[in-house]
N, C-alpha and C positions, 0 to 999 in steps of 0.2 A: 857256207860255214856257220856265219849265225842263224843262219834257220836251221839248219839239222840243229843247232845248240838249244834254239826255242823247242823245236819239236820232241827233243829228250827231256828238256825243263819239265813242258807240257804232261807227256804222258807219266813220268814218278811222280805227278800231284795226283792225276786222276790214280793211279795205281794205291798212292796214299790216300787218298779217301777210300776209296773202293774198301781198303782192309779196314778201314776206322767203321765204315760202318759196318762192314760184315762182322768185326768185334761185338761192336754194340749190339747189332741183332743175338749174337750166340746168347752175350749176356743174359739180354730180357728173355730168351731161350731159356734157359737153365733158371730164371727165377720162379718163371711159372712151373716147370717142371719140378722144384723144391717142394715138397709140404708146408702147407703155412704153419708156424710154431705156436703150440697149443696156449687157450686163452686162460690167463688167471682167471679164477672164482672170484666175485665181486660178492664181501659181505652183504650181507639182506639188511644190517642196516643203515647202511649209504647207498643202495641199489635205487637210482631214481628212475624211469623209462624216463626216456627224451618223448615233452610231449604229450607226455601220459596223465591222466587223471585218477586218483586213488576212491573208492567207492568203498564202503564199509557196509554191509548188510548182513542180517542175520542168519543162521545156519538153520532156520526151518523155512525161510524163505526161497532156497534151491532144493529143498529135500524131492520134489515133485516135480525139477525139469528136466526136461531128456536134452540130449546135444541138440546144436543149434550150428548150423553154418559157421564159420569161423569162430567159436568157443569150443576152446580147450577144458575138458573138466579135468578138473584137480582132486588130491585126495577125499575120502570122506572126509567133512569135517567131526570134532571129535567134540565131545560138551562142552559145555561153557564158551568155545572158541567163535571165530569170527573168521566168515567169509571175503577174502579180497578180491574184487573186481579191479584189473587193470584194465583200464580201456586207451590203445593208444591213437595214434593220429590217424590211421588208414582206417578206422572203423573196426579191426580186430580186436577181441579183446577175451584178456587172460585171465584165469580164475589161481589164486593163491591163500594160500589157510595161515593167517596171521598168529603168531605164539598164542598163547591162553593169556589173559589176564595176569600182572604182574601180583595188584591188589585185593583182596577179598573184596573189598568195599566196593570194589567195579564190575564185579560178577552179580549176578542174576541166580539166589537158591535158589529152587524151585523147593526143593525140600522144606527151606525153614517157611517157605509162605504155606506150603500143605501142613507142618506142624502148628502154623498157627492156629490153620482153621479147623485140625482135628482138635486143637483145645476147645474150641470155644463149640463144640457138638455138645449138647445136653443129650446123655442116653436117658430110658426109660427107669435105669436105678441110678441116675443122679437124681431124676426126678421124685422117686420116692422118698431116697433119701435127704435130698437137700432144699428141693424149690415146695410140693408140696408140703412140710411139716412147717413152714412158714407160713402158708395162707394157712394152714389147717388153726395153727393160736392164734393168728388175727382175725380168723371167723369166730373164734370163739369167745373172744372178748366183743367184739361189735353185737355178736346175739346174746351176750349179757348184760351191757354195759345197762344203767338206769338212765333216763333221758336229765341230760346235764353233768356226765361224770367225764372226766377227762380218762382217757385210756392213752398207754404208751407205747403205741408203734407207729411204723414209719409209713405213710402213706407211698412217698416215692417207693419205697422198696416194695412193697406188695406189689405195686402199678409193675416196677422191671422186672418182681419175678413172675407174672401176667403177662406179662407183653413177651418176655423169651420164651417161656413155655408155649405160646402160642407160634412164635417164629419159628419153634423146631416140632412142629407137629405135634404137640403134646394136646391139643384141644380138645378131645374127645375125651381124654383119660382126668381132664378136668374137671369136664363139665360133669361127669359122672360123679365125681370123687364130692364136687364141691353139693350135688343133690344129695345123696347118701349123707354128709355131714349134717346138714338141714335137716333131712328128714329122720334121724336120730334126733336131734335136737328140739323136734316138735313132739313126737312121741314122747319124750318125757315131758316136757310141758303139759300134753295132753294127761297123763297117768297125776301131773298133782292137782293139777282143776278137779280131777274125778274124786281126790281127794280132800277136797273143800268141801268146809261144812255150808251149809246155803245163805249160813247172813254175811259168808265172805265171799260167796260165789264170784255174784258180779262182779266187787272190787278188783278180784285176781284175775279174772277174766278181761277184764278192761286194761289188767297192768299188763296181762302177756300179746294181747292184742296191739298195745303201743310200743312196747317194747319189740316185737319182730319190725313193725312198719317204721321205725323209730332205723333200728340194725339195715334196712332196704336200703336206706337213700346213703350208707354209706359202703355197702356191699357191692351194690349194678355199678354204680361208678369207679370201684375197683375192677370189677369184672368188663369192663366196658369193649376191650381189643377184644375179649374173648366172643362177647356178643353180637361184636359186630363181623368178626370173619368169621364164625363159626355157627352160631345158633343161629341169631338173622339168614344169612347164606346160605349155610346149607339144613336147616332144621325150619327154618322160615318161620321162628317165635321169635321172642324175645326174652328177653332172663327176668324181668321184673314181671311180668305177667307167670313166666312159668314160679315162680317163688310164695306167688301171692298165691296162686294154685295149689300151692305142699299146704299152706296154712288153712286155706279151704277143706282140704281132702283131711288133716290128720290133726286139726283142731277144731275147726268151728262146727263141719257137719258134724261132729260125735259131741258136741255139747248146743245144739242149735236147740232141741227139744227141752231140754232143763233148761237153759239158761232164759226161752223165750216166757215162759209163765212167771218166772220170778220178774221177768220186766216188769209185763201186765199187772204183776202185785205191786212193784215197786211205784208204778203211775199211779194206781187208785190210792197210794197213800202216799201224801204230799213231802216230798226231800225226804223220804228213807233213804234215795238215795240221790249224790250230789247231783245240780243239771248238766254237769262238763262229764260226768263218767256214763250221763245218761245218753247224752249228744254224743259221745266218742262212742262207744258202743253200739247206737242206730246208727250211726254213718258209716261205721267197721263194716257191719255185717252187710250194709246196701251196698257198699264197696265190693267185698266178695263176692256177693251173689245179688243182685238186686231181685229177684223173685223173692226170696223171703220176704220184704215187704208187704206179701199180702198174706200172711201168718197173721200179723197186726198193724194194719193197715192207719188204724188212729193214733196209734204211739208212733209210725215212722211218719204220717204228715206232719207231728208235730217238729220236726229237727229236716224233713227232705220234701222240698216242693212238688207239688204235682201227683200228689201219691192218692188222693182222694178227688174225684170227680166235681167239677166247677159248684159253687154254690148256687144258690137259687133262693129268690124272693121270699119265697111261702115259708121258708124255714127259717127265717130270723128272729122268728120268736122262739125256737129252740136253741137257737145259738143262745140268745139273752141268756135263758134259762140257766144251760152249760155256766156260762158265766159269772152267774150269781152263786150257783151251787159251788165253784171255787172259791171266790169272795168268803163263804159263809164257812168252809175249809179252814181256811186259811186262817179266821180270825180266832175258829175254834182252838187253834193250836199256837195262836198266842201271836200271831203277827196282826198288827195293830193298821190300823188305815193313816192314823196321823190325828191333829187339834181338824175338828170337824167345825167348829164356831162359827167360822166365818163363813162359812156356805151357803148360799141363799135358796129358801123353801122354792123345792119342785124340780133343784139340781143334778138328785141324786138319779128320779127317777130318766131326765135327760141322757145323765153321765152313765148310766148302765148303757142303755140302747145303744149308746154311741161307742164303748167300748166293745160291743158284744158284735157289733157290725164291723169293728176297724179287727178284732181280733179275729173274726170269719174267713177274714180277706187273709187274714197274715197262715191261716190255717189250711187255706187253701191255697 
């Protein structure tokens, strides 16, 4: 009796499990069978990847890669905007296009930087009209000014409007423009020398001679950027050589023939004219040209060394001579030797030789 009681106990438990679990299986049965319910949308901006690292790079940075094994590409990106690289833990990694820019101040024109630099282009009629007609009036007071006259312009500004017209290719249309003004400017000079009567000749000729070379030393140094990328370079002169060259060709060879006889007048008769206009004038013209020198060879040894062949012994009695025939010049015409009194007999004829030997030396 109490076994058959046990044995009925017995089997309603196992029978009572048996349906508990066969419940339980239906259940997880039917869960899987369910569709999972659909995921909310996580705003973009609380969306963290678990993991993940945010990479910001720019949008011409990808314009040039093709897919890649586990890279998803994302939209075009669109201007101004900015590429997101998600990269998460497994090594995959997501590409996402970030909003534009909230602020102007954080965006990149590309425009206003091109507007800038289209401002600052000098065209070929800015240049006429604005940068050359400023060198063009400060050439033309430096080749007038009189040597010690103060003139009123701005050396820096000449020098920047120099130096930009050369940064923007304008060098050639300079260098052109700045010869043609010169050489107009000598041309006239040359037409009133023509017009000098001959006892002013020299003088005016020795004033327009100092006057260009005077206007040089501050013209090259204005022109200096231009000379140095452009004529040096590719002309392979230089600007002060080529200047001194206009003065050559369109003043002194058209007056070298009159002007050189009235020298040789002017020597054989003692201070007609001054010795500083007589020295600036021989050194002018050996400057220019040094061949002329041997036009009159004894008026240019007297101011330029080396110009007459070494002395020699046998002729010191000629030099004396030379010598004395000046002395005797000179007194005719009212310049005085000084109180002679105290000079001791037999001085004089000493003090010749010795002058006529030291003056040989300085003559040659």
């Amino acid at each position: 009796m109490e076994e058959s009681m046990e044995e009925e106990e017995g089997g309603s438990y196992e029978a009572m499990m048996d349906d508990q679990n066969h419940n339980n299986w239906e259940a997880a049965v039917d869960r899987f069978r369910r569709p999972p319910p659909p995921l909310q949308p996580i705003p973009a901006s609380s969306r963290e990847p678990p993991g993940g690292q945010l990479l910001a790079v720019p949008t011409v940075s990808v314009d040039r890669k093709g897919p890649k094994e586990g890279l998803a590409m994302g939209p075009p990106p669109e201007s101004n905007g900015v590429i997101m690289m998600l990269k998460s833990c497994d090594g995959a990694a997501t590409v996402a296009k970030a909003a534009p820019a909230s602020t102007p101040s954080s965006t990149i024109n590309i425009n206003t930087s091109t507007s800038k630099f289209l401002m600052n282009v000098i065209t070929i009629e800015d240049y006429k009209s604005t940068y050359w007609p400023k060198l063009d009036g400060a050439i033309d007071q430096l080749l007038t000014q009189s040597p010690g006259d103060y003139i009123p312009i701005s050396y820096e500004q000449i020098y920047s409007c120099v130096y930009k017209c050369v940064c923007q290719q304008h060098s050639e249309q300079m260098y052109s423009d700045l010869i043609k003004k010169i050489t107009n400017h000598l041309e006239r000079v040359s037409k009133e020398l023509q017009a000098s009567p001959p006892d002013l000749y020299i003088e005016r000729f020795n004033i327009a001679l100092g006057q260009y070379m005077g206007a040089l030393q501050s013209i090259v140094p204005l022109f200096i950027y231009m000379n140095k990328f452009y004529i040096e370079t590719k002309l392979n002169r230089d600007l002060k050589d080529d200047l001194i060259k206009l003065f050559t060709e369109h003043v002194a060879e058209k007056h070298i023939c009159s002007l050189m006889p009235l020298l040789l007048e002017a020597q054989s008769t003692p201070f007609q004219v001054t010795p500083s206009t007589m020295a600036n004038i021989v050194k002018g013209l050996y400057t220019l040209r040094p061949e002329w020198a041997q036009m009159a060879p004894t008026l240019f040894s007297k101011f330029i060394p080396n110009i007459l062949p070494p002395a020699v012994e046998s002729e010191l009695s000629e030099y004396a001579a030379q010598d004395q025939k000046l002395q005797r010049e000179l007194i005719q015409n009212g310049f005085m030797r000084g109180d002679q009194s105290r000079k001791r007999a037999g001085d004089e004829l000493a003090y010749s030789n010795s002058s006529a030997c030291a003056s040989s030396r300085g003559y040659r």
